[in-house]
N, C-alpha and C positions, 0 to 999 in steps of 0.2 A: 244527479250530481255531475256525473260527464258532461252533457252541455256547459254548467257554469265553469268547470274546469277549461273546457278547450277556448269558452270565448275568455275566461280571463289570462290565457297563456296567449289567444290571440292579440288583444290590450295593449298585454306588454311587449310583444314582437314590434307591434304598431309603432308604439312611442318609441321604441331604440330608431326602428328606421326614419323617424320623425326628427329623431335626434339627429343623424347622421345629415340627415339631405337640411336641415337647419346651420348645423355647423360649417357647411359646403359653400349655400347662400351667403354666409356671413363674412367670410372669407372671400369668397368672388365679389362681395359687393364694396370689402372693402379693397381690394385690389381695385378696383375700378376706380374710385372713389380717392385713393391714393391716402387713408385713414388707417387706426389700425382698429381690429375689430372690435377689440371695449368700446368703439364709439357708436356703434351700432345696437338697437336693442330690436330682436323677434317680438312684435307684436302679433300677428297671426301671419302660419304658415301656409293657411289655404289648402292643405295635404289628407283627403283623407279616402278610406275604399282600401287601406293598401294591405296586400296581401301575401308581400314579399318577406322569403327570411330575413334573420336578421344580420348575414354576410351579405347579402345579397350586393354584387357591384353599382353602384349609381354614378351616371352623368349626367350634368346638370348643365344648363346654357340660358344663359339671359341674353336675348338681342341684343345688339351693337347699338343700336338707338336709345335707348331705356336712358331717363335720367334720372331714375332712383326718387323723383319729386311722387308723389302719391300709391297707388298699389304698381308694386313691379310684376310685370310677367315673367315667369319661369318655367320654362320645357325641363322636365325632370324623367328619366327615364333609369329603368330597374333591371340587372340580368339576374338569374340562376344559374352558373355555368354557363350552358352555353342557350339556354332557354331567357325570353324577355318573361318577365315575369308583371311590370307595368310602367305605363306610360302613362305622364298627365300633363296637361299644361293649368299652370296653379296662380293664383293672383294673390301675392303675400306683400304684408304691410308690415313695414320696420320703422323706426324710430331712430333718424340718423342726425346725429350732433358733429357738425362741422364749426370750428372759427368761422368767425364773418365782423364785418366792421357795421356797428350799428350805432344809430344815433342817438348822442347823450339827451338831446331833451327833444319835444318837438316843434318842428320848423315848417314855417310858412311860402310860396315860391317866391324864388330870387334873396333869402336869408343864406348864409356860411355856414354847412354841414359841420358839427362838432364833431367828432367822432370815438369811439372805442371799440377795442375788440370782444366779442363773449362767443361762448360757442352756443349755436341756436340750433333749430329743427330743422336742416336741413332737404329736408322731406315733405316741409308744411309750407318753405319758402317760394317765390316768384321771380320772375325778372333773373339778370345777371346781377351778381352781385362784386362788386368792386373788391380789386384785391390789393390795394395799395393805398394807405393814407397822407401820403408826403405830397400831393396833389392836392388844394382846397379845392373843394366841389360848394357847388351850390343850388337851392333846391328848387326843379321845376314842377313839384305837386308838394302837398302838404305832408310832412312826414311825421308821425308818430316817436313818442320817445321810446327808445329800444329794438323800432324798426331798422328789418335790412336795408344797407345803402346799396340802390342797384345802377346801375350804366341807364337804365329805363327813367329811374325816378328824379336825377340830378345830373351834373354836367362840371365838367371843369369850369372853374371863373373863368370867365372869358380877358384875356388882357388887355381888351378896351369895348366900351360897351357903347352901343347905340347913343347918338347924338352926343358924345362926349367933342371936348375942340381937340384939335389934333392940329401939328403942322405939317403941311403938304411942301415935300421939297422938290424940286428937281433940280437933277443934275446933268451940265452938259459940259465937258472936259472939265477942266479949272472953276467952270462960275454953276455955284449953288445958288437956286433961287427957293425966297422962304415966301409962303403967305398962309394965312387960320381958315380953316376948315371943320365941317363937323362930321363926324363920323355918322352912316348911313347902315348901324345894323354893329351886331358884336361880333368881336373878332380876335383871334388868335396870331401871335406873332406868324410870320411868314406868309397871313391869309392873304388873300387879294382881293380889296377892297375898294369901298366908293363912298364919297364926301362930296361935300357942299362947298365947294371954294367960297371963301364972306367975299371974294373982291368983286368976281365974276358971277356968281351964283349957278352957276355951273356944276353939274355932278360931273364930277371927274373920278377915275378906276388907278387905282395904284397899290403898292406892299406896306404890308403893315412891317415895318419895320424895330420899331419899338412903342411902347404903350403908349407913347404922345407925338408918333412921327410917321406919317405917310408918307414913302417918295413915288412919287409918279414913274410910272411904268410906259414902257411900248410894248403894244401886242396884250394879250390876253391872259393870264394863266391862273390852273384851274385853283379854290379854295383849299386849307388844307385844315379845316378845322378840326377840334378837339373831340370826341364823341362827351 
């Protein structure tokens, strides 16, 4: 009977300290994470051998690097006073619920991202995920309904797209001159861009200055597109 006694007094020591370095985790991970800890659920701790009481002091450390997306590593380390009593490095899996903007139904490339907010698996997700919807995006792979919107998967509309007409102006003191052009690739206001003059047939480089107005530029400068 002594043996089942000592290992079930050891059990319980176990799970308190299990307790303690899980509660630690959840807290550091939501600090990191800038969440609060209800959003996070212990799926496994990865913790076991431990043989420490159950005062025992613990410090805990997750690399700098770590982004919480599948198992996390954690240095978890155990005193007695002034004795270590254990040291492990532990690979534990959580289940984190973050907001994210995911799309309402799905979309095909070069379709308008619909979007809404839900909180998803942050831990199961990929890519960057966009954190602003006041920006129509649009999709450059096929998107599923209820998938994350990432910087990787979509792109800002572009404010004027390949081969659209455009007018090419230039300016030189007082006299503006206008002629139709097509645009040579998408582009974002202030990009630096190149068109087809219809007079000349000429590619010519100039700013996008509004969604139907090239003016021709001197000198060179560089694109500033939208990611």
């Amino acid at each position: 009977m002594i043996p089942l006694l000592c290992a079930s007094a050891f059990a319980a020591q176990s799970s308190d300290f299990n307790d303690r370095v899980t509660e630690l985790l959840l807290v550091e991970t939501a600090q990191r994470l800038e969440l609060h800890k209800d959003q996070i659920t212990m799926l496994h701790l990865g913790l076991h051998n431990v043989s420490c009481p159950d005062d025992a002091e613990i410090s805990l450390r997750i690399p700098s690097a770590e982004d919480f997306r599948g198992p996390v590593e954690v240095f978890v380390e155990a005193t007695d006073g002034s004795d270590r009593c254990g040291k492990w490095k532990i690979q534990s899996r959580m289940a984190i619920f973050k907001p994210a903007w995911v799309a309402d139904t799905s979309y095909s490339p070069g379709q308008i991202v619909q979007m809404s907010q839900k909180s998803v698996r942050y831990d199961l997700s990929t890519g960057t995920p966009i954190t602003e919807e006041q920006v129509q995006r649009e999709a450059l792979t096929h998107i599923q309904k209820n998938e994350v919107i990432t910087l990787e998967r979509t792109r800002v509309v572009p404010d004027a797209k390949n081969g659209k007409k455009v007018d090419i102006v230039v300016k030189s003191g007082d006299l503006h001159i206008r002629s139709d052009g097509t645009l040579m690739g998408n582009a974002y206001l202030g990009d630096s861009v190149k068109v087809i003059s219809m007079a000349t047939r000429q590619v010519i480089e100039g700013i996008l200055v509004d969604s139907n107005t090239v003016e021709l530029m001197v000198g060179a400068s560089q694109s500033r597109g939208k990611p």
